[in-house]
N, C-alpha and C positions, 0 to 999 in steps of 0.2 A: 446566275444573275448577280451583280454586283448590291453590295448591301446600300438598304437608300434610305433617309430618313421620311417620311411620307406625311405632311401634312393636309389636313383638310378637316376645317374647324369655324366656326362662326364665336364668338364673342359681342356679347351687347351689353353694351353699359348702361348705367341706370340713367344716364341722359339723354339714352335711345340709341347713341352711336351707335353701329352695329361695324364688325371688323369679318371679313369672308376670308381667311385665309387658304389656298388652297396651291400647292407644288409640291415637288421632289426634290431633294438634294444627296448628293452622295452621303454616305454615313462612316465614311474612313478614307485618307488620304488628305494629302492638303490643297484642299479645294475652299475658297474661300467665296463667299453667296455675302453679296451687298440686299441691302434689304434701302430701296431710293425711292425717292418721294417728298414732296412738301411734306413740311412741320404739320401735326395733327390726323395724319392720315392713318395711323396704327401700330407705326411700325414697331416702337415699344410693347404696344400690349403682345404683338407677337411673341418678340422675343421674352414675357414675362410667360405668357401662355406655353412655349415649349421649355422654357425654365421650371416649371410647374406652380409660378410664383399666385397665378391667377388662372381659372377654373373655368374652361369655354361651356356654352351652352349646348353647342352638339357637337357630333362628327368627332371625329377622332385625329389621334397621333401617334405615329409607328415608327421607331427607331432600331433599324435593323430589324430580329425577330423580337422586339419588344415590344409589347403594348404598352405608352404611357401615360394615355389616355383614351379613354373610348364610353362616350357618351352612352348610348345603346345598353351597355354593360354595365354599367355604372363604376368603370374603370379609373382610377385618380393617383398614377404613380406620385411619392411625392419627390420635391427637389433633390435630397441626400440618395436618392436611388439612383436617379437618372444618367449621376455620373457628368453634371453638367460644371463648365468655368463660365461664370457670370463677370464681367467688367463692367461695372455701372458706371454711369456717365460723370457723375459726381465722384468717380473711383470707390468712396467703400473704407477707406484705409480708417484702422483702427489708431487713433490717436494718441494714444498712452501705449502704444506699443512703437517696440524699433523696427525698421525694414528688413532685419531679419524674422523678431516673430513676426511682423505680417508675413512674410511670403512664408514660413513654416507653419500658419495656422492652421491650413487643411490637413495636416501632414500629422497630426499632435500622436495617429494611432501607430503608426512607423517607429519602430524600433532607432533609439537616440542617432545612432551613427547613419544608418541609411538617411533617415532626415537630414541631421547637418550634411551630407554628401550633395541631396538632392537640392538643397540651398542655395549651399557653393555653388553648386555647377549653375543654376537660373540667375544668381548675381553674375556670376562669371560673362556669361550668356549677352545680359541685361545691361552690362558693364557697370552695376550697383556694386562692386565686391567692396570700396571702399566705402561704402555708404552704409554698411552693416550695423551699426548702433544709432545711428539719426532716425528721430523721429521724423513722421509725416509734414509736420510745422517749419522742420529744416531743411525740408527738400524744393528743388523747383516744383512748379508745372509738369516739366516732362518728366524728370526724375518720380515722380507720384506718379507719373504715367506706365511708367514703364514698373516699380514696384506694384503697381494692383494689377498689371498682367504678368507679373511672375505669381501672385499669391493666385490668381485666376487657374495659369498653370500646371502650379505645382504638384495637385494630386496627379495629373496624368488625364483630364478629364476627354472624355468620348467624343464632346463637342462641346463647342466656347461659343458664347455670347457675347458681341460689344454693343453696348448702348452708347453711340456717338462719342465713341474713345478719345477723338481728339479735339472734340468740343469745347473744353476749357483752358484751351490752348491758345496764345497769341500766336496772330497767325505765321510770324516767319517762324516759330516753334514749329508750331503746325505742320507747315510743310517740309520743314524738313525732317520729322518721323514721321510721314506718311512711306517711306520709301521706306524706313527704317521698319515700321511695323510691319509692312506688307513680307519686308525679308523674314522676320522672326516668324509670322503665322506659318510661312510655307516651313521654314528650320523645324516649326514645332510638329510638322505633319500633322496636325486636327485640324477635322474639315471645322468650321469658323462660318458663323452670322455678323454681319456686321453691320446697324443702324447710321445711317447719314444719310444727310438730306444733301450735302455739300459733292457738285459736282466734279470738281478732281480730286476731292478722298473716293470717291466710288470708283472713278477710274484708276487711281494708282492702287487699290486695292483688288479689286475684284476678278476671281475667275466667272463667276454668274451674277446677273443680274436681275432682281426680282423689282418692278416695280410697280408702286401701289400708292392712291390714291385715294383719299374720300372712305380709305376701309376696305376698299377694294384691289387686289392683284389684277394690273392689267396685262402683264408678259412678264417673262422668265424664262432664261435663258443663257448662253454663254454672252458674259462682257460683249464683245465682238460684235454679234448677231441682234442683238437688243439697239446698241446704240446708232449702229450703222442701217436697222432696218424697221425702226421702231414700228407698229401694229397699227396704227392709228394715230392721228392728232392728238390726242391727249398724253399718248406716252412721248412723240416727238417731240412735245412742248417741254416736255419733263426733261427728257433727256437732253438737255440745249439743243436742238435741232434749228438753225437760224431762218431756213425760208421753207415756210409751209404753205403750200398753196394750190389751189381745186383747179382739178384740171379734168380733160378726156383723151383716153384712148383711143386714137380712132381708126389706127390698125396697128397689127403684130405682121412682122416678117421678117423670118430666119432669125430669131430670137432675140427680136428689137423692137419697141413697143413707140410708136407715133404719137406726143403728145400735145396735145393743144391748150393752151395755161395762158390763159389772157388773149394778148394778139402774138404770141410767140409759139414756134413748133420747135417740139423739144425730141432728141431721140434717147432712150433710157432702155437699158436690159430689162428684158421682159421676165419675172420672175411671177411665174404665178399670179397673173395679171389678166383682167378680161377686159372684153373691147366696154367703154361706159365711162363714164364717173369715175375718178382718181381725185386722190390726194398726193401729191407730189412735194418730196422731203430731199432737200439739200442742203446740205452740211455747208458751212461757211470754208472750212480750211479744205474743201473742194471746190471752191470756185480759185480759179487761175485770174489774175489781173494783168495786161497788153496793154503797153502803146500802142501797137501794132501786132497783130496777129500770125501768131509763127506759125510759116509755113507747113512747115515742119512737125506740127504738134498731133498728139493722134487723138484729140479730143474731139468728139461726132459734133459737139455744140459749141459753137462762135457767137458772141452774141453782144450788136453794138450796144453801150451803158452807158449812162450819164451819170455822174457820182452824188448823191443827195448829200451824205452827211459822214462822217468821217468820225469814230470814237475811237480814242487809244485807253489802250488796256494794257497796261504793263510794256509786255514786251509783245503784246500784239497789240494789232489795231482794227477794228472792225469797220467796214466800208460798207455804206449803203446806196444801192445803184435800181436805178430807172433801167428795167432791160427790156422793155415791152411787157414785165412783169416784176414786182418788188425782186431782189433780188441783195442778199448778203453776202459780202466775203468777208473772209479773215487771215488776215497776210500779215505776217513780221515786220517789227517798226523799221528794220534797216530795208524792205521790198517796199513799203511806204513811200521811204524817204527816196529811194531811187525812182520810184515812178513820178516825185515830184505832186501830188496827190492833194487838188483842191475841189471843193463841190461846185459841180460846174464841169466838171473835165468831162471829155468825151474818150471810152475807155474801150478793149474788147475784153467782154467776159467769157471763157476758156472753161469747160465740164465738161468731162467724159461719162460716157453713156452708166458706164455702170456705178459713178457717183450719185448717180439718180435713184432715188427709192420712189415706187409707187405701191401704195395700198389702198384697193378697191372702200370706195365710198360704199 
């Protein structure tokens, strides 16, 4: 059996908050676990709790064949054991120090030469090499970014922590080391936690998605599976899911489930689905927008719409459509513009069956 890191742990603060953490993640390999969710929900004290920074109230934590905490026991590994790289949100960086000792700080018990070896190589890496004597005060934003994840690094740690890494980032920074970081974590092989609430940091990062609310883990699971099938309403809402809406099954045949969602019958792959009460989750950049309905299409759902209101987002644009039920799409400003796209329009709205999630109420 492949080594896993095993949590399942409660944490209560003194202002009652209480935090249920409870999953598996791999404990080797570069596998990287988003930790998503509104602001307030835990996600920090998590990652301080398997830091060992802060001391759960029960249930334990198993990293590989190590216990690093276990309630019961009165078990309390502390953080210098664990073998842990913390990135703190605020970074951490040592101020009166240059970018080179920060990122050889962990390093100080290493033999001179192995250290500056292991330096070189994570500025190299980091593309800091010429940044070697500047202090924290003289670097960018990213540039301090990318130095408190080489100092994170540099021991070699077992598993890395980020606390909202690119948080203090403006955002066209932002986005462009989201892809950057995401390359470096896999480059580095450790498996990697990584806190945000920010919905395309978690997608351009993550192999798994842990989401949690209120203190609470609602699902966890690969990226993929999580956002395409969210468990319920309240992950769906988390996950941007744009049209959630109560419906009934009201039959299953040859692996296709009959749904009734307002005054509209919908057909949707039947996954583990029973006849009754559904909630029905469609993704926006799965609905198809028609003048005219193709032929041709092999979508099981055609469905006339009226356009209510129309939002541009950048370089997409969100449509909101009258289809016998609310209904959202999200289509590209140049498919917009071509459809000519005013509210008012009379439109066909185009999903295929298996863009349809259903999970039983």
């Amino acid at each position: 059996m492949s080594e896993i890191l095993h949590a399942d742990f409660v944490r209560t603060h003194a202002s009652g908050a209480t935090i249920h953490a409870t999953f598996d993640l791999p404990a080797s390999g570069a596998n990287v676990a988003v930790l998503f969710g509104p602001s307030g929900g835990g996600k920090t004290t998590i990652l301080r709790c398997l830091a060992g920074l802060d001391r759960p109230q029960s249930g334990q934590i198993q990293f590989a064949h190590q216990t690093w905490f276990n309630a019961e026991h009165n078990v309390m590994l502390p953080p210098q054991r664990r073998g842990i790289g913390f990135l703190f949100q605020d970074y951490g960086l040592f101020p009166h120090l240059s970018v080179e000792a920060n990122v050889g700080y962990g390093l100080r018990r290493l033999r001179f030469r192995v250290r500056r070896q292991r330096i070189s190589e994570l500025l190299t890496i980091l593309d800091l090499e010429g940044l070697r004597e500047r202090k924290p005060n003289e670097l960018s934003a990213g540039q301090q970014q990318r130095v408190a994840l080489a100092r994170a690094v540099a021991p070699s740690p077992r598993l890395l922590l980020l606390d909202e890494p690119l948080s203090a980032l403006d955002a066209p920074t932002r986005e462009a080391l989201r892809r950057e970081l995401r390359r470096l974590l896999v480059q580095f092989a450790t498996p990697a936690i990584v806190v945000t609430h920010d919905l395309s940091e978690a997608i351009a990062l993550a192999d798994t998605a842990i989401i949690i609310e209120q203190g609470k883990i609602l699902q966890a699971g690969p990226l993929s599976e999580v956002f395409s099938r969210p468990a319920d309403d309240r992950v769906a809402r988390i996950v941007g899911v744009e049209t959630i809406e109560a419906g009934v099954v009201t039959s299953i045949n040859e692996g296709l489930a009959a749904v009734r969602v307002g005054s509209v019958d919908l057909l949707a792959v039947a996954r583990d689905v029973p006849l009754g009460p559904v909630s029905v989750f469609i993704r926006g950049e799965d609905v198809i927008l028609e003048r005219v309905s193709a032929t041709d299409s092999s979508a099981r759902n055609r469905l006339k719409a009226t356009v209510k209101w129309i939002t541009p987002e950048g370089a997409l644009v969100r449509v909101g459509l009258d289809a016998g039920m609310a209904l959202t799409a999200l289509i590209t400003r140049p498919a917009c513009e071509s459809l000519h796209l005013q509210p008012g329009d009379s439109l066909v709205a185009l999903i295929k069956a298996p863009a349809i999630h259903l999970s039983a109420r």
